[in-house]
N, CA, C and O atoms as CSV, one atom per row, in Angstrom:
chain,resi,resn,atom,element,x,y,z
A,1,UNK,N,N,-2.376,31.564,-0.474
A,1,UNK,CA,C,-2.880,31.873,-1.791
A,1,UNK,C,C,-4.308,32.381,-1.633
A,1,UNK,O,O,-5.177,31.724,-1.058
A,2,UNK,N,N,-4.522,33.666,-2.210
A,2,UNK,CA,C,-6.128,34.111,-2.128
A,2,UNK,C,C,-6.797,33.566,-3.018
A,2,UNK,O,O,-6.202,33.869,-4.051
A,3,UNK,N,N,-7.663,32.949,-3.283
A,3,UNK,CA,C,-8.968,32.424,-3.593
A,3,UNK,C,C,-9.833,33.195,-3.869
A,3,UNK,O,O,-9.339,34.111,-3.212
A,4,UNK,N,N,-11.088,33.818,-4.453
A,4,UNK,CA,C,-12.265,34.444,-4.784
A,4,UNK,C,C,-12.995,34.008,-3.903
A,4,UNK,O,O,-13.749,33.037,-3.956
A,5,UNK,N,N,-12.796,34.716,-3.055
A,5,UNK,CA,C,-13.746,34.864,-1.775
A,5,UNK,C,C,-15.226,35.375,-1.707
A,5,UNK,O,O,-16.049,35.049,-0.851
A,6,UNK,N,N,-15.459,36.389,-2.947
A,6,UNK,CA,C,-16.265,37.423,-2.787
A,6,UNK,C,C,-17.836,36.769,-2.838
A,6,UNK,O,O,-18.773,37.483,-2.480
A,7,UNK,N,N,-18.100,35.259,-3.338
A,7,UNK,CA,C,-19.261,34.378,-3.242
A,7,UNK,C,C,-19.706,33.987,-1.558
A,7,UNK,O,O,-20.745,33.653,-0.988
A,8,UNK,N,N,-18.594,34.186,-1.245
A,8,UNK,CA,C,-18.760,33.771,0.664
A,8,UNK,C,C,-19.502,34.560,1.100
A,8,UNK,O,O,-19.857,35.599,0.543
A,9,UNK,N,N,-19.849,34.137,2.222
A,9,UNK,CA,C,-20.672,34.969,3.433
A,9,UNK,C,C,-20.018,35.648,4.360
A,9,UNK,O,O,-18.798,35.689,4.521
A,10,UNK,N,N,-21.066,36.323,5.130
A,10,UNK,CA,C,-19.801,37.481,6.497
A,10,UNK,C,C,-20.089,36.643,7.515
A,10,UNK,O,O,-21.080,35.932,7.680
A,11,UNK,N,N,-18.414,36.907,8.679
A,11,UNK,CA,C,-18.848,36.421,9.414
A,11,UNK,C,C,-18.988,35.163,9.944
A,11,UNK,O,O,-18.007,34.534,9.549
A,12,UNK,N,N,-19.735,34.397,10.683
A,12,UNK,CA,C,-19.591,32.811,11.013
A,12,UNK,C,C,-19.587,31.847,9.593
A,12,UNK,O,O,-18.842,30.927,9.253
A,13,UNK,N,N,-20.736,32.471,8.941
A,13,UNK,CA,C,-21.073,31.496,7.516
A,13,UNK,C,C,-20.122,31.473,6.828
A,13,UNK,O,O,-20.063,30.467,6.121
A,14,UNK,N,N,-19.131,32.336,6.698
A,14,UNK,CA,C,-18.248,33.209,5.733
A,14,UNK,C,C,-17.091,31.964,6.791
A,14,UNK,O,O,-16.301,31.287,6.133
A,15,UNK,N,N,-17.106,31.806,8.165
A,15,UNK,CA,C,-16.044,30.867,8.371
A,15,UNK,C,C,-16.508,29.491,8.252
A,15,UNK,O,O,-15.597,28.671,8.137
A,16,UNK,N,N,-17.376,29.155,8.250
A,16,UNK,CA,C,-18.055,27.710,7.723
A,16,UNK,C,C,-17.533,27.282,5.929
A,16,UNK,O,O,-17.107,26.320,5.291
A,17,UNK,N,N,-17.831,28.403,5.772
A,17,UNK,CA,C,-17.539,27.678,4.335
A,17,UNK,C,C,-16.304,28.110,4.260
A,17,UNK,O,O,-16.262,28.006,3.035
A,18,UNK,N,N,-15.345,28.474,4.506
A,18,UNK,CA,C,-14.178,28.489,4.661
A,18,UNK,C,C,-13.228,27.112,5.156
A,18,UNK,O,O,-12.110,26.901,4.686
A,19,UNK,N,N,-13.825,26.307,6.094
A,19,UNK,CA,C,-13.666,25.486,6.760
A,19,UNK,C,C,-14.212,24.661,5.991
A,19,UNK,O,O,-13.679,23.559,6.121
A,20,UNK,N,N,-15.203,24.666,5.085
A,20,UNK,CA,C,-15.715,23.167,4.320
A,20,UNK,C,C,-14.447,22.745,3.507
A,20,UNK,O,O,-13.952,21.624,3.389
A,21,UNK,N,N,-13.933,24.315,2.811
A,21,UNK,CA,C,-13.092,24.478,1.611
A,21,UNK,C,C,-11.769,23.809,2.015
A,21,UNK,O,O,-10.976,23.232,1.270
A,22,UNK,N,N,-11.672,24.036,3.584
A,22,UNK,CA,C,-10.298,23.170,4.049
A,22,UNK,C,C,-10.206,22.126,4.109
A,22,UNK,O,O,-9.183,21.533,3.766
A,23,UNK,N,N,-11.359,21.500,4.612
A,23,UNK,CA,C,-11.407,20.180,5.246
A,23,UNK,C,C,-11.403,19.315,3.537
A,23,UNK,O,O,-10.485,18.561,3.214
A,24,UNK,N,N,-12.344,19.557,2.815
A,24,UNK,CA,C,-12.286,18.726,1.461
A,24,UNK,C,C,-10.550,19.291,0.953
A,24,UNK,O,O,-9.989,18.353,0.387
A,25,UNK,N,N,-10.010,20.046,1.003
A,25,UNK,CA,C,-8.192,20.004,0.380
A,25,UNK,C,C,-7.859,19.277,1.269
A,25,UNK,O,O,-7.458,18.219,0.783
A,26,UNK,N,N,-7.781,19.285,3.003
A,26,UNK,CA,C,-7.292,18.434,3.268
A,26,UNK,C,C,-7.229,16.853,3.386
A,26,UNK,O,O,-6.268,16.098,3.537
A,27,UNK,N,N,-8.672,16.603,3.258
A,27,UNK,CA,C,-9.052,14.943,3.264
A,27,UNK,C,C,-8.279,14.830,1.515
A,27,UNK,O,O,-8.124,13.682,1.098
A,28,UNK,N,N,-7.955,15.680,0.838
A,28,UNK,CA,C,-7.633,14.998,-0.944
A,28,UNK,C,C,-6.276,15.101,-0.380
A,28,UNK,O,O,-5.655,14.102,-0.017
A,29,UNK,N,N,-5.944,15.952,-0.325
A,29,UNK,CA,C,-4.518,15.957,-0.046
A,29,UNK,C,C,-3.990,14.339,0.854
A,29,UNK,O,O,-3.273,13.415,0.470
A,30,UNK,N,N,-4.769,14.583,2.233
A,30,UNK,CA,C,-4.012,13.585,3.003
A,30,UNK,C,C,-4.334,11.708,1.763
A,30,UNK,O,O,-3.646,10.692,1.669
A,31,UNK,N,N,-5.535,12.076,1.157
A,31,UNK,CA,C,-5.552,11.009,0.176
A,31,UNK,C,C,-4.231,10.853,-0.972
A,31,UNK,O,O,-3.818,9.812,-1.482
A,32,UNK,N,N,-3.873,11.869,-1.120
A,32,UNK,CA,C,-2.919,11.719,-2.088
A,32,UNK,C,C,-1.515,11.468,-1.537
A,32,UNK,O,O,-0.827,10.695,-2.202
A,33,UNK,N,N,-0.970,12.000,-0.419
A,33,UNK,CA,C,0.387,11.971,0.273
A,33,UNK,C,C,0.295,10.631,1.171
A,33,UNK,O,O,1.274,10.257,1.817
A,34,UNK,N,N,-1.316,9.705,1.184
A,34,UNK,CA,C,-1.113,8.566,1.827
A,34,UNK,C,C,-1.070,7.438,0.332
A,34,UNK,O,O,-0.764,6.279,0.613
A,35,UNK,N,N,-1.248,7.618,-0.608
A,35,UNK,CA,C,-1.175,7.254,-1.887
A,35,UNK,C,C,0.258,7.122,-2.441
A,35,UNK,O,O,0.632,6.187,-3.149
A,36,UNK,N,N,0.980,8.110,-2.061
A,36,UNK,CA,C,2.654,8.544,-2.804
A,36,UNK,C,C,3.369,7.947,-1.313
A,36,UNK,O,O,4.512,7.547,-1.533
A,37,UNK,N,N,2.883,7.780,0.374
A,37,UNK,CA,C,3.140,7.098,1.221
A,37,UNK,C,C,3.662,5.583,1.546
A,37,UNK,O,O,4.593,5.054,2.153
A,38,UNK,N,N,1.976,5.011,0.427
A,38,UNK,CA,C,2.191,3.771,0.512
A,38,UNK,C,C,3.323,3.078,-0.068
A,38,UNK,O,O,3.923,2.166,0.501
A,39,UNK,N,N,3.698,3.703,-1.635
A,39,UNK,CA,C,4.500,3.458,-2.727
A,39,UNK,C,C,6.363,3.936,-2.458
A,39,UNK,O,O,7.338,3.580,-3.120
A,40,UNK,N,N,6.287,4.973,-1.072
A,40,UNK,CA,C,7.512,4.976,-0.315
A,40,UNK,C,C,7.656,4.735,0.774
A,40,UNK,O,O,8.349,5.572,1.352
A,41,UNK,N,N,7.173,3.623,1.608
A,41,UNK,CA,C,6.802,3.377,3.036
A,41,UNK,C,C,7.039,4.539,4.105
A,41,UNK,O,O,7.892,4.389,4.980
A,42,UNK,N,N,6.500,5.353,4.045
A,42,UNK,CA,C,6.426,6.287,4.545
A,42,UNK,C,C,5.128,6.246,5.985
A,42,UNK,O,O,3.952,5.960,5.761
A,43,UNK,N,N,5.523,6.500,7.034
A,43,UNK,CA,C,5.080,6.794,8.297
A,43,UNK,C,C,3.692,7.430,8.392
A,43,UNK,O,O,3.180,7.911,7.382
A,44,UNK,N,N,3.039,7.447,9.627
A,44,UNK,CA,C,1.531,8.123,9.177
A,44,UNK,C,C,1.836,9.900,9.324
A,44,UNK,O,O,1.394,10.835,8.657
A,45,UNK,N,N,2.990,9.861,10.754
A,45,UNK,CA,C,3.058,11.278,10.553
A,45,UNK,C,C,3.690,12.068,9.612
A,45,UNK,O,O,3.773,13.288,9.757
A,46,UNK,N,N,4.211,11.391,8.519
A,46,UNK,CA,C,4.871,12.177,7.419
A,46,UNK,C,C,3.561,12.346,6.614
A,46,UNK,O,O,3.179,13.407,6.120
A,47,UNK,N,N,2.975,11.244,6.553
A,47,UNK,CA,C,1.580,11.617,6.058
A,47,UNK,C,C,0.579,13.176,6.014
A,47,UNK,O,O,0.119,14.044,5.273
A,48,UNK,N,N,0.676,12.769,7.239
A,48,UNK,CA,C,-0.554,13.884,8.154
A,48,UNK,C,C,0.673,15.533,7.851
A,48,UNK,O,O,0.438,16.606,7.295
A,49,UNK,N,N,1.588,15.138,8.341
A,49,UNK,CA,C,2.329,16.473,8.338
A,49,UNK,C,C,2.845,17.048,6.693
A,49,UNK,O,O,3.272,18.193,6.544
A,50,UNK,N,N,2.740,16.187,5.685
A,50,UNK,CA,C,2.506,17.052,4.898
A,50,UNK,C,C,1.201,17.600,3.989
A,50,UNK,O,O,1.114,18.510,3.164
A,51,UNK,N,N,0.308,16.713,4.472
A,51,UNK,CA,C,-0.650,16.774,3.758
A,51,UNK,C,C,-1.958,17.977,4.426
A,51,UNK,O,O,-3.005,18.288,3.860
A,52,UNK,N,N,-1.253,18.652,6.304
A,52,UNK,CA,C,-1.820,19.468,6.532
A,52,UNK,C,C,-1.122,20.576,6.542
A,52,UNK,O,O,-1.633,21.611,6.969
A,53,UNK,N,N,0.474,20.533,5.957
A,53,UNK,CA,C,1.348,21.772,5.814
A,53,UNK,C,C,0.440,22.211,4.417
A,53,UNK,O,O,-0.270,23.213,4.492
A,54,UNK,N,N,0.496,21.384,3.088
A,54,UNK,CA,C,-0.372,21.618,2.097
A,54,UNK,C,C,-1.566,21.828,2.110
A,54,UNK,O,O,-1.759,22.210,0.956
A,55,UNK,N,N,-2.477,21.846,2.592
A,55,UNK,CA,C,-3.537,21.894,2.724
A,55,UNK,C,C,-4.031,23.398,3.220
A,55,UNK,O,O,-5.011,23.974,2.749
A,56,UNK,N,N,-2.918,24.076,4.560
A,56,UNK,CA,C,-3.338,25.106,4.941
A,56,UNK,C,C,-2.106,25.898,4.111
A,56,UNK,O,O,-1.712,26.713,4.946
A,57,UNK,N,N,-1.464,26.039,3.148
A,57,UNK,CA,C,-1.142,26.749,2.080
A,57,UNK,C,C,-1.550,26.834,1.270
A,57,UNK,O,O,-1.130,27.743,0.554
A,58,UNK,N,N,-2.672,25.967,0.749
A,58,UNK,CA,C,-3.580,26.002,-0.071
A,58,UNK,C,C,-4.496,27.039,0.122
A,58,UNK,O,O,-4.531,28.110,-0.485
A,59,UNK,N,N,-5.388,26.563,1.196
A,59,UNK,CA,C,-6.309,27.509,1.774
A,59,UNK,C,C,-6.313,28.589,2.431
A,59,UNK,O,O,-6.965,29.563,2.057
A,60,UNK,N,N,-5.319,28.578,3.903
A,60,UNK,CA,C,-5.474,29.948,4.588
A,60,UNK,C,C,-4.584,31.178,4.752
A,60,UNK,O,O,-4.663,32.213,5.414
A,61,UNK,N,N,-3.562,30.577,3.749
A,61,UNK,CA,C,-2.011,31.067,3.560
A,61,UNK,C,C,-2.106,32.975,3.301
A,61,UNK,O,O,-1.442,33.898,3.773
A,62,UNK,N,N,-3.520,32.915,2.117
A,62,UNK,CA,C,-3.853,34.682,2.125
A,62,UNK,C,C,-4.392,35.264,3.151
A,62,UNK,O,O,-4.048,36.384,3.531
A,63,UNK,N,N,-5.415,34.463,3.777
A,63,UNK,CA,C,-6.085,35.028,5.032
A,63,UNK,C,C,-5.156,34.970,6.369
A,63,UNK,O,O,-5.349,35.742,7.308
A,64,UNK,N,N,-4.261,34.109,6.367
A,64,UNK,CA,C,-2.859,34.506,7.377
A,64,UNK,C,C,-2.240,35.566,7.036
A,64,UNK,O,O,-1.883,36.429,7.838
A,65,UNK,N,N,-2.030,35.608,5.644
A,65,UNK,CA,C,-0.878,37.358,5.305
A,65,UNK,C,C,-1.948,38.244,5.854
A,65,UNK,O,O,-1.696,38.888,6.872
A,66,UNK,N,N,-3.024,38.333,5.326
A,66,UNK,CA,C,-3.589,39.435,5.395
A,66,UNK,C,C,-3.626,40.112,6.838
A,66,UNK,O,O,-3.488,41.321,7.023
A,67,UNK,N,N,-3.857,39.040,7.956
A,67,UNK,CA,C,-4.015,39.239,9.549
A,67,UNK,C,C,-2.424,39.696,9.833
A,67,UNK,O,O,-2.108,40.768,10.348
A,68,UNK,N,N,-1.548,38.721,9.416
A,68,UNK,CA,C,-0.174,39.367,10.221
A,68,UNK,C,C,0.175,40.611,9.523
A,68,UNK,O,O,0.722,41.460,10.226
A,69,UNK,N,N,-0.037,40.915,8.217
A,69,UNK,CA,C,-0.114,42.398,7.209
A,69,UNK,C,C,-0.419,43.278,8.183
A,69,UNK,O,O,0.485,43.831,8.809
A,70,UNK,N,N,-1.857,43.547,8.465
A,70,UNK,CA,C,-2.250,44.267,9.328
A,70,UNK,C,C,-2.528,44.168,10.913
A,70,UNK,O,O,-3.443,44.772,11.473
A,71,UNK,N,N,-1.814,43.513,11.406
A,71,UNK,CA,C,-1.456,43.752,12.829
A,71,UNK,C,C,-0.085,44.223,12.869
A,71,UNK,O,O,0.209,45.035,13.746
A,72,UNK,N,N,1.047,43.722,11.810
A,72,UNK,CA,C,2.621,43.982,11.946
A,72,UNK,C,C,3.280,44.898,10.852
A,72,UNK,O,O,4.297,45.586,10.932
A,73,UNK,N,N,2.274,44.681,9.643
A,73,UNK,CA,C,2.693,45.866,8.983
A,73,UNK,C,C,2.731,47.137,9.369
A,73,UNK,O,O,2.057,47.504,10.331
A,74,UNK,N,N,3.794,48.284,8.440
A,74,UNK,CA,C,3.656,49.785,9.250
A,74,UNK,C,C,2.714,49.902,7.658
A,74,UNK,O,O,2.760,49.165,6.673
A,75,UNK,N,N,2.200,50.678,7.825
A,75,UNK,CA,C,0.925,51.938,7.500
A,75,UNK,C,C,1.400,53.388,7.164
A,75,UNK,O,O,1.427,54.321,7.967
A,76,UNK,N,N,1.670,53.419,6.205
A,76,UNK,CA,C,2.233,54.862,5.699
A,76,UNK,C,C,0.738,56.023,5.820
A,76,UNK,O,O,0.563,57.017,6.524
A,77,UNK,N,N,0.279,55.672,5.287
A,77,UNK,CA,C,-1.147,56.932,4.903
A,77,UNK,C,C,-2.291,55.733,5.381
A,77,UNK,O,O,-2.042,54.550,5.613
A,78,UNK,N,N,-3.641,56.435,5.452
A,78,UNK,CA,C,-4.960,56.107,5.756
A,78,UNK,C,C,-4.947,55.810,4.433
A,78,UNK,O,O,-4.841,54.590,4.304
A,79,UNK,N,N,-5.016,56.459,3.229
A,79,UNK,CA,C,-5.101,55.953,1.733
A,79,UNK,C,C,-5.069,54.559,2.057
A,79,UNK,O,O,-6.010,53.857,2.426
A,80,UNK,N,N,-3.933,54.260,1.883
A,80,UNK,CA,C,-3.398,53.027,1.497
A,80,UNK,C,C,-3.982,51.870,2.177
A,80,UNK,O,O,-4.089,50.737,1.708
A,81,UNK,N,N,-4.496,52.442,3.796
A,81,UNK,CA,C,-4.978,51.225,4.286
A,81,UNK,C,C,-6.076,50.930,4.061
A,81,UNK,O,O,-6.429,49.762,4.222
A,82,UNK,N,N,-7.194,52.161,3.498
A,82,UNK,CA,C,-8.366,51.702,2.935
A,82,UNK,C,C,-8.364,50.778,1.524
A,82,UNK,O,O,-9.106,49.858,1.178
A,83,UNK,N,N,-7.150,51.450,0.822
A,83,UNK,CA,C,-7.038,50.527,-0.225
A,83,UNK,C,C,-6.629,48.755,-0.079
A,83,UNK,O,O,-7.006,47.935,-0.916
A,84,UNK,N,N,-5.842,48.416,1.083
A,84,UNK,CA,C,-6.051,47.591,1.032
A,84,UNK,C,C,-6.712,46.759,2.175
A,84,UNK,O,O,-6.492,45.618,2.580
A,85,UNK,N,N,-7.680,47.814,2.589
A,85,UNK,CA,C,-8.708,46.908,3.435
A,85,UNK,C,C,-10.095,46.567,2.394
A,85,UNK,O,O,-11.038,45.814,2.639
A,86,UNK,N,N,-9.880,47.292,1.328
A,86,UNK,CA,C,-11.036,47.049,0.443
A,86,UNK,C,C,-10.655,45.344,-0.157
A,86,UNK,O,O,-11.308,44.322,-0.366
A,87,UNK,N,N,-9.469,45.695,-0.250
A,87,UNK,CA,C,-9.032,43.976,-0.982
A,87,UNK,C,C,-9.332,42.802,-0.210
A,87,UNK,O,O,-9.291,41.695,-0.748
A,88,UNK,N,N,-9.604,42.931,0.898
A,88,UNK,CA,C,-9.826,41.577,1.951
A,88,UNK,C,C,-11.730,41.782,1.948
A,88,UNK,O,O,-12.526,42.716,2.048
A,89,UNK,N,N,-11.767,40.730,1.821
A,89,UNK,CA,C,-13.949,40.142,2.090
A,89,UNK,C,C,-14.104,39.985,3.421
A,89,UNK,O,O,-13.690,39.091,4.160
A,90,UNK,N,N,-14.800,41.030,3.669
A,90,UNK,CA,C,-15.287,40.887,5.273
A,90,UNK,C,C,-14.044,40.893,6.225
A,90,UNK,O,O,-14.064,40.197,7.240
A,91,UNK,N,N,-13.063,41.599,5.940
A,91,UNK,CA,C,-12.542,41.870,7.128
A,91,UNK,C,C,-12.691,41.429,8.335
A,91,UNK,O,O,-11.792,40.742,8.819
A,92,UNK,N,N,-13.967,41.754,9.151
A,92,UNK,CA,C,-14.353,41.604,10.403
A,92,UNK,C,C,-14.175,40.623,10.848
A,92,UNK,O,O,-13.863,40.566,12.037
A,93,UNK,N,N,-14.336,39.115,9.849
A,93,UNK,CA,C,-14.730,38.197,10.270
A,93,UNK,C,C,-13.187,37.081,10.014
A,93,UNK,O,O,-12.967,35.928,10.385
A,94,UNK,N,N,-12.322,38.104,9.192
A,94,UNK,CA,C,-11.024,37.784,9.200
A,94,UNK,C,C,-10.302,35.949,10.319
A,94,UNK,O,O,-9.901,34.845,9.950
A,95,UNK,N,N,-10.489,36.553,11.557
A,95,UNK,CA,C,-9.599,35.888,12.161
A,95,UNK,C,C,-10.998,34.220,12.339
A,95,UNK,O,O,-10.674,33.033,12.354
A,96,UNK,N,N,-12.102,34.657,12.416
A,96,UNK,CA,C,-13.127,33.210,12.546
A,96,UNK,C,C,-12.641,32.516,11.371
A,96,UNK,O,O,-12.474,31.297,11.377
A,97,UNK,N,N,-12.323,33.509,9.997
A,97,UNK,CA,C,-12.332,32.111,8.979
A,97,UNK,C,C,-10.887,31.938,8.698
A,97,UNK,O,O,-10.704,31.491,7.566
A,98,UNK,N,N,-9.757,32.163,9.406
A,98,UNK,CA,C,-8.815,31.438,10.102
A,98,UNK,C,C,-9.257,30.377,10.375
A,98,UNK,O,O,-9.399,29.407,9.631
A,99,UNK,N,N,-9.565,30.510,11.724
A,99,UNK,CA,C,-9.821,29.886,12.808
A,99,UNK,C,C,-10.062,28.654,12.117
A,99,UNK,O,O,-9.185,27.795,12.201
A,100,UNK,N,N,-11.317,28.361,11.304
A,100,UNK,CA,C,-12.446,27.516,10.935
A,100,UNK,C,C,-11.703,26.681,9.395
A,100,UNK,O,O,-12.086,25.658,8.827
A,101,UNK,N,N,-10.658,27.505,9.101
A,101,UNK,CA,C,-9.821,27.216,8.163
A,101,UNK,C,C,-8.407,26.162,8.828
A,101,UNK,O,O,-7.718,25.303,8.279
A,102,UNK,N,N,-8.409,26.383,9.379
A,102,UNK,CA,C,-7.541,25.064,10.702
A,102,UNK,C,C,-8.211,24.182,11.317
A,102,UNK,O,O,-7.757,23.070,11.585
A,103,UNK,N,N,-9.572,24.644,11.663
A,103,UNK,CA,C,-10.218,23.131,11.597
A,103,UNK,C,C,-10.741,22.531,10.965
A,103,UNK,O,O,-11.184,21.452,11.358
A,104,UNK,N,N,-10.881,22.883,9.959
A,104,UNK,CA,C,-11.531,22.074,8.477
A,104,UNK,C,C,-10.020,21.584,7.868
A,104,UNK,O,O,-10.290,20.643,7.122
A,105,UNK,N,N,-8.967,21.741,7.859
A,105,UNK,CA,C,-7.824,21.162,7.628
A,105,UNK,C,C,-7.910,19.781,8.438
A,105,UNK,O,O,-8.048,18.684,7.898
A,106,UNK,N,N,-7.795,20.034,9.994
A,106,UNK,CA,C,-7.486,18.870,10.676
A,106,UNK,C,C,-8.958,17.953,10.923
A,106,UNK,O,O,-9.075,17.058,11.760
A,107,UNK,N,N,-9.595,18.230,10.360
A,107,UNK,CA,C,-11.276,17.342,10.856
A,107,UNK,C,C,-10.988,16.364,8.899
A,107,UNK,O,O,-10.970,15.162,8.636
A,108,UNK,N,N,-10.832,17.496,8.049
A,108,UNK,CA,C,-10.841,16.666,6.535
A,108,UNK,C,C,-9.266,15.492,6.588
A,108,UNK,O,O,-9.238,14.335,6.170
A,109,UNK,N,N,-8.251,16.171,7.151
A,109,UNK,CA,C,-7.296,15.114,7.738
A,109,UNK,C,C,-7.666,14.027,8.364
A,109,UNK,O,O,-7.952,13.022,7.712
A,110,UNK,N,N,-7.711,14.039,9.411
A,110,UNK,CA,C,-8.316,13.053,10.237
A,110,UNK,C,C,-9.289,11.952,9.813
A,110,UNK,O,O,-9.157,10.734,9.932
A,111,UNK,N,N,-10.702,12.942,9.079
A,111,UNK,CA,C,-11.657,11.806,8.236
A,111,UNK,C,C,-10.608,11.153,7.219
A,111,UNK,O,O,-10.837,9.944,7.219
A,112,UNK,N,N,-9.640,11.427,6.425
A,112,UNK,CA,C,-9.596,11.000,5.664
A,112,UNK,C,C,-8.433,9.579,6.002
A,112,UNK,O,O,-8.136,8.575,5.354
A,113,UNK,N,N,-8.039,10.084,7.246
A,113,UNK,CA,C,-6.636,9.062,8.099
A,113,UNK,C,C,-7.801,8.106,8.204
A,113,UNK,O,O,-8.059,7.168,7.449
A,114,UNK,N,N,-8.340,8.439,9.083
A,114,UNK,CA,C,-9.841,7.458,9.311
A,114,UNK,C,C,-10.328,6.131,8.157
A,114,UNK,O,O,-10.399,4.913,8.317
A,115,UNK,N,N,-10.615,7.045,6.937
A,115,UNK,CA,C,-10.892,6.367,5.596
A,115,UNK,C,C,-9.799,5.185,5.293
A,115,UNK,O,O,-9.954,3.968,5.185
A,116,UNK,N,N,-9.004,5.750,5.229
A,116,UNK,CA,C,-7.750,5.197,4.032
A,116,UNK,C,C,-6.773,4.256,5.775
A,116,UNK,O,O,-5.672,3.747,5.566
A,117,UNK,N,N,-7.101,4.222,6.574
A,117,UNK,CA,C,-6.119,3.710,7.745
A,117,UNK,C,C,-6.490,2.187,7.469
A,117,UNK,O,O,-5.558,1.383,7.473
A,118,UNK,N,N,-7.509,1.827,7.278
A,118,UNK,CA,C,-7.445,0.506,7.252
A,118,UNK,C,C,-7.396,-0.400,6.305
A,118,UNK,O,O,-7.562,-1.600,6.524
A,119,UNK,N,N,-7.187,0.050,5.287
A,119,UNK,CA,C,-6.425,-0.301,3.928
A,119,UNK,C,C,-4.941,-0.455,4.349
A,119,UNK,O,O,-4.268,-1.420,3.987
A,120,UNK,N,N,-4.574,0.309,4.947
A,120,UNK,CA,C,-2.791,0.256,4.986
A,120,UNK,C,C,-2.812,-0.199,6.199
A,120,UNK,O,O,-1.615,-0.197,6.486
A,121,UNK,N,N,-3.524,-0.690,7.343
A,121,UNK,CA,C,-3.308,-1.323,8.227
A,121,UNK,C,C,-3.094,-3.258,8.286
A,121,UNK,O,O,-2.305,-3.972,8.906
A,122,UNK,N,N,-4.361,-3.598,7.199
A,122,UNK,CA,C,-4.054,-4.233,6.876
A,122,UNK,C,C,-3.449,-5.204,6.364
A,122,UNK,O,O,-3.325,-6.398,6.637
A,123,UNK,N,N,-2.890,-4.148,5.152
A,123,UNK,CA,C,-1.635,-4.960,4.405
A,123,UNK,C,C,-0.434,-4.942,5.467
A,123,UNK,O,O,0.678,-5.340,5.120
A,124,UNK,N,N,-0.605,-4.610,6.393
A,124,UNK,CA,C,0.742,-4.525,7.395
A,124,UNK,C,C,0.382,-5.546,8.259
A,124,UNK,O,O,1.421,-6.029,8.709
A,125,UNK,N,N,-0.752,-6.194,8.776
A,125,UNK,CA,C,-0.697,-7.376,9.215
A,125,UNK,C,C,-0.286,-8.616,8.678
A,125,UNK,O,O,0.470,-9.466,9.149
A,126,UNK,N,N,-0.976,-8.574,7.500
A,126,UNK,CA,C,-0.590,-9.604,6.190
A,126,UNK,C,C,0.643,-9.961,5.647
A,126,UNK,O,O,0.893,-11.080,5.198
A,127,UNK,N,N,1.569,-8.834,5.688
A,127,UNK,CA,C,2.532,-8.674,4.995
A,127,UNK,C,C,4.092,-9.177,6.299
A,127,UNK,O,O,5.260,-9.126,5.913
């Protein structure tokens, strides 16, 4: 899903905050699928695995089309590809805020396994 990118930066900054944007969907997310977890005893990796399948469909799902678009798409006219190279922000920096968009998924995951693990660890000793 594309997002309004056009407030971002080029480039590294442009993948930093790309990566902030992941990591906070993914720490809510993994908060919420360990929330709907607890209430179906559900496993940590069902946890983690849906809450970082969601997370990077949230976030990097347009900036993935856009890269496999134009490496695998065919290209009829130059027109067209300027037209839709105008539609992507910073191009250049395309594949970093990928990149930075997968690790802000699994770092906001992780913090948030981190957070919420010993709440549900607990009640599993107790219980």
């Amino acid at each position: 899903m594309h997002y309004d990118q056009s407030w971002m930066g080029y480039g590294i900054v442009g993948g930093l905050e790309a990566g902030a944007i992941s990591a906070v969907a993914g720490f809510l997310l993994y908060a919420l699928f360990n929330w709907i977890g607890n209430r179906n005893d559900w496993g940590h990796g069902l946890r983690t695995g849906w809450s970082s399948l969601m997370a990077l469909l949230l976030t990097a799902s347009g900036d993935l089309w856009d890269m496999v678009y134009f490496n695998y798409g065919r290209v009829e006219s130059i027109q067209f590809l300027k037209v839709k190279l105008a539609e992507v922000h910073d191009f250049d920096g395309l594949g970093t805020r990928i990149f930075f968009e997968f690790l802000g998924v699994a770092a906001g995951v992780f913090l948030s396994r981190l957070l919420l693990r010993r709440k549900h660890d607990e009640k599993d000793t107790q219980g």
